[in-house]
C-alpha positions as CSV (number, residue, x, y, z in Angstrom):
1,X,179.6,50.4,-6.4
2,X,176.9,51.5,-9.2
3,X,175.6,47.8,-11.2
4,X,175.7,48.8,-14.4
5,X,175.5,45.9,-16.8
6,X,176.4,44.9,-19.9
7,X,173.1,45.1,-21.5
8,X,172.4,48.2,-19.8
9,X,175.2,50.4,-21.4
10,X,175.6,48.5,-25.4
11,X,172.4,48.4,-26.9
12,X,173.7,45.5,-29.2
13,X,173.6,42.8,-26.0
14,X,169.9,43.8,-25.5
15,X,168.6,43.7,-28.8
16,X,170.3,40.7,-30.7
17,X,168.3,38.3,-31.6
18,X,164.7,40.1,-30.1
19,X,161.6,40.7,-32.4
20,X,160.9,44.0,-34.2
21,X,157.9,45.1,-35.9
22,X,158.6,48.5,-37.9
23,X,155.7,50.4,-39.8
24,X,156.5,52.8,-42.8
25,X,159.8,50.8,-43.0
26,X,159.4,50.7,-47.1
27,X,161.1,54.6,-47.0
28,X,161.5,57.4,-44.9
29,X,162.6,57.3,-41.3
30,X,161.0,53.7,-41.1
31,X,163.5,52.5,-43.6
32,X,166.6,54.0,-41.7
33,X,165.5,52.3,-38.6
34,X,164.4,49.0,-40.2
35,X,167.7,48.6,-41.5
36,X,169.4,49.9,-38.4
37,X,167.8,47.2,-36.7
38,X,168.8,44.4,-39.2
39,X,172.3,45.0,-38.9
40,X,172.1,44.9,-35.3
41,X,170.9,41.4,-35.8
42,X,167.1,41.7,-34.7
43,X,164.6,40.0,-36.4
44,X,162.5,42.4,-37.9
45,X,159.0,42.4,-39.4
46,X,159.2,45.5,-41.9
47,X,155.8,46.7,-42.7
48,X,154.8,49.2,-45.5
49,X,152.1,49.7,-47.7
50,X,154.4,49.6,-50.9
51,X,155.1,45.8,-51.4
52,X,157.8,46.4,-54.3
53,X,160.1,49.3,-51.3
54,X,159.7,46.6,-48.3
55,X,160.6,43.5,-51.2
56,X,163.4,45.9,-52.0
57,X,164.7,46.4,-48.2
58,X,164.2,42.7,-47.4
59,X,166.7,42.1,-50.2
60,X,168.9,44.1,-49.4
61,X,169.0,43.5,-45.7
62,X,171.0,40.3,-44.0
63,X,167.8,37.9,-44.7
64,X,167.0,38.2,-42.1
65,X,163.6,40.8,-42.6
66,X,160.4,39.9,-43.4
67,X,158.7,41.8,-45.5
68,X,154.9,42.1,-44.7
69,X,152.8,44.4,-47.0
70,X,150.0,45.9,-45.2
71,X,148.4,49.0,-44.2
72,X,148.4,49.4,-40.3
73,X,145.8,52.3,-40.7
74,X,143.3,49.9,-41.9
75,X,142.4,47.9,-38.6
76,X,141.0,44.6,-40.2
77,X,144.5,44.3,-42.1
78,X,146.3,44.8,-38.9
79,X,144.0,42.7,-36.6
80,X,144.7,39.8,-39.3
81,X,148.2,40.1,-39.3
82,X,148.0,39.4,-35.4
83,X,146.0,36.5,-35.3
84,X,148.0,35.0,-37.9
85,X,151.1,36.1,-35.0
86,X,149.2,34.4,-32.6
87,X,150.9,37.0,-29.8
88,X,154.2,35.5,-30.3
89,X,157.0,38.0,-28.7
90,X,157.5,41.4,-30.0
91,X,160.2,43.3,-28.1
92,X,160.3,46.3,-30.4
93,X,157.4,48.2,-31.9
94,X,158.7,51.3,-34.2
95,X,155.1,53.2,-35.5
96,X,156.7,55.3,-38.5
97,X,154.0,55.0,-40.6
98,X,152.6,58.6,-41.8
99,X,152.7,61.1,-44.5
100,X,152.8,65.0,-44.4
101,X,150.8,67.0,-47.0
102,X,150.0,70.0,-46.7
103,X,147.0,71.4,-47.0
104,X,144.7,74.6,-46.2
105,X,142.1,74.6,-43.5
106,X,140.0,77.0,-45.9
107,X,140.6,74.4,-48.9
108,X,137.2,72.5,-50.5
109,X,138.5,69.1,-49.4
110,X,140.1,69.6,-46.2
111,X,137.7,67.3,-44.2
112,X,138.6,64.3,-46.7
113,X,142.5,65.6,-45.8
114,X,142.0,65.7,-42.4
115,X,140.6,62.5,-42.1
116,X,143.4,60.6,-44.7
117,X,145.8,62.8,-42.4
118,X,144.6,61.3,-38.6
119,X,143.7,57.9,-40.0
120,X,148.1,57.9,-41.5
121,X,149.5,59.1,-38.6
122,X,147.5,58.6,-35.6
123,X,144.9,55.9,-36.1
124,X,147.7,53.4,-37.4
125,X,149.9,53.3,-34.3
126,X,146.6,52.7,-32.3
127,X,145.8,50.3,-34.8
128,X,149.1,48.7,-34.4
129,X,149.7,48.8,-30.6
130,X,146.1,47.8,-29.9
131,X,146.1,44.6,-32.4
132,X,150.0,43.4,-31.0
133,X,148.9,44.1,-27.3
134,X,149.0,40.3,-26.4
135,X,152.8,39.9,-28.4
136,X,154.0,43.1,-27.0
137,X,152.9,42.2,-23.1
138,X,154.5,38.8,-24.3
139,X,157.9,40.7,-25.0
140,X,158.1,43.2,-22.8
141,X,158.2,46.0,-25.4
142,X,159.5,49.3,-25.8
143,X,157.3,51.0,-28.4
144,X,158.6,54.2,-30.2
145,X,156.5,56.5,-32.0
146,X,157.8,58.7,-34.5
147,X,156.2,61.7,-33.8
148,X,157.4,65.1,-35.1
149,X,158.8,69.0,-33.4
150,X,155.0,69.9,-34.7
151,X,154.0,67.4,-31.8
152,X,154.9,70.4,-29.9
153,X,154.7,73.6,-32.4
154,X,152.8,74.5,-36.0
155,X,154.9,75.4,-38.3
156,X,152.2,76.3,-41.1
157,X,151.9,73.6,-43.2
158,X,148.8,71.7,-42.1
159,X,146.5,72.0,-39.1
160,X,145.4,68.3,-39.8
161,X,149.5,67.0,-39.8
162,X,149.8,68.8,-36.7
163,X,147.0,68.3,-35.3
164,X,147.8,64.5,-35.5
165,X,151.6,64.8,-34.4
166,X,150.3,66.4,-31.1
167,X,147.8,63.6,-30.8
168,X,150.4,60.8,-31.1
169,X,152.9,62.4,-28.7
170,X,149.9,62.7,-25.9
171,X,149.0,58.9,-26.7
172,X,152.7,58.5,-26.2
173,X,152.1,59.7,-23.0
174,X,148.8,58.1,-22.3
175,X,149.8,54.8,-23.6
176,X,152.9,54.7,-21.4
177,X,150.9,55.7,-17.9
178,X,148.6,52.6,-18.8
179,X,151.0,50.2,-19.6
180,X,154.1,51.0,-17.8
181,X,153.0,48.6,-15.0
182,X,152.1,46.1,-17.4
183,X,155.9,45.8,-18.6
184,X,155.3,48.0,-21.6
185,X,157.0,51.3,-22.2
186,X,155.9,53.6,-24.5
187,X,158.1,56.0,-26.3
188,X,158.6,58.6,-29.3
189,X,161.0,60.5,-31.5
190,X,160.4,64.0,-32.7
191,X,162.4,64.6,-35.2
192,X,163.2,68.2,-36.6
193,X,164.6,68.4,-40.3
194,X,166.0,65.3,-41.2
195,X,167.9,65.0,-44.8
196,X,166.5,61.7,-45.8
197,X,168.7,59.2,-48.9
198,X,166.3,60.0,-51.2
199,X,166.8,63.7,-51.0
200,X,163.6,64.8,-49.0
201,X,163.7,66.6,-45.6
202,X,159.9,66.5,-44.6
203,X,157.3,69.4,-44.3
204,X,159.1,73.3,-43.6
205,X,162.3,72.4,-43.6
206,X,163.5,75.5,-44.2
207,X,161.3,77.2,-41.6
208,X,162.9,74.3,-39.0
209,X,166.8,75.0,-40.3
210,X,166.6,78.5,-39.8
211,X,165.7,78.0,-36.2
212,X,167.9,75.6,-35.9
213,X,171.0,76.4,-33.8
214,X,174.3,75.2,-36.6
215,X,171.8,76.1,-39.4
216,X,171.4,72.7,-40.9
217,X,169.8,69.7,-41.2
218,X,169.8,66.5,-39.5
219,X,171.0,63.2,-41.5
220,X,169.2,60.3,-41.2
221,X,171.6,58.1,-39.4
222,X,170.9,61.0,-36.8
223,X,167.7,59.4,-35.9
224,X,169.5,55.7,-35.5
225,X,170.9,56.6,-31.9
226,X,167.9,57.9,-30.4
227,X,165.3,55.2,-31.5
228,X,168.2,52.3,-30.2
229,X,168.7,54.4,-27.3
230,X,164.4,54.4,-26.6
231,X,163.9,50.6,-27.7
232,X,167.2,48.9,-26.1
233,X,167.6,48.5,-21.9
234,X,169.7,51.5,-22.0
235,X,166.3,53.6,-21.4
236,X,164.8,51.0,-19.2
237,X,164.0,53.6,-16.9
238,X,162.5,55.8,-19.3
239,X,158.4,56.0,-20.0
240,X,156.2,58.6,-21.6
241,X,159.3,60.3,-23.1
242,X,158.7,62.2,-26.4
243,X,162.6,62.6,-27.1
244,X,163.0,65.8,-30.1
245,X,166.0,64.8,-32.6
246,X,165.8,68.8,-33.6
247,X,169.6,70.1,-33.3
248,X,168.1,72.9,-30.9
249,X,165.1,74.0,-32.6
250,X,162.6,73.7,-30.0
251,X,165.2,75.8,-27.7
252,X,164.3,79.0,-30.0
């Protein structure tokens, strides 16, 4: 008879009550997960750089979120957030942090792009993982990167965003090989074109719909399942996984 317990199948019985610390959680896919997270009755460290979104979110949540503003790209700000932690527990580490402007290769401040570009959405989870290390081997954590379908294809819009998105799915990958045995798997999300609250659906959208088998766009509860799925013991098994939330696209 197959043991499948409770925490193993209802994400809720493994994640009530455990610690979460979520970057870019002031907007964006951060913001959907932060408060995904809140309601499930985590405690959850919501970290962005706008002070007045994550105030906003820790209002509105069950008071349960603190709301920490801070810029995980800039590695003193982060290494002073976790000595102040003093490696307490984390369980969950979401790395949403980024931004995605485009911008030509051939254009006269590309290399000040580029490196804005790496330092958003690549040098920030390092930052983050590396500075947490001692909470996260405390917890036992699943960290999940949201990455992006340009982790795996360019679309057009910026060799630096995609560029970085590739890098942060192979340190998904890298990350999980080295700390799997330590009790610490490593994760990520690539999500396709997601129709954020405030309207936006991230960089070629309409090159990613058309692709898209069903021709449309993803919602943003969409990316709720997947990221509960990678952080709760339902995916206990599962290391190194960069998980597209696409509808298809990356079948075409």
């Amino acid at each position: 008879m197959v043991d499948v317990t409770y925490s193993a199948i209802d994400p809720k019985a493994s994640l009530r009550g455990k610690t979460a610390f979520v970057t870019g959680a002031g907007s964006g896919f951060g913001r959907v997960i932060a408060e995904a997270f809140d309601e499930l009755g985590l405690f959850v460290l919501a970290v962005d750089t706008d002070e007045r979104a994550i105030r906003e979110l820790a209002i509105d949540a069950v008071s349960i979120t603190e709301a920490i503003p801070m810029d995980v790209s800039d590695r003193s700000q982060m290494r002073a957030f976790a000595d102040a932690w003093a490696a307490e527990p984390i369980h969950v580490l979401v790395n949403a942090a980024g931004s995605a402007v485009p911008a030509a290769f051939a254009a006269p401040d590309f290399e000040a792009h580029w490196d804005d570009t790496l330092r958003r959405n690549l040098t920030g989870a390092q930052n983050a993982v590396q500075a947490l290390l001692p909470a996260l081997l405390a917890g036992g954590a699943s960290v999940v990167n949201v990455c992006s379908v340009q982790s795996f294809v360019h679309l057009g819009t910026s060799v630096a965003y995609s560029a970085a998105e590739g890098g942060l799915a192979q340190f998904t990958r890298a990350l999980a090989a080295e700390l799997g045995g330590k009790g610490v798997r490593v994760n990520a999300v690539a999500p396709g074109a997601i129709r954020l609250d405030d309207g936006t659906a991230g960089p070629a959208a309409e090159t990613i719909v058309s692709r898209t088998p069903g021709g449309r766009e993803g919602r943003a509860e969409d990316m709720i399942g997947p990221v509960l799925f990678l952080a709760s013991a339902m995916s206990r098994h599962v290391n190194g996984v960069v998980l597209p939330v696409d509808g298809g696209f990356l079948t075409r």
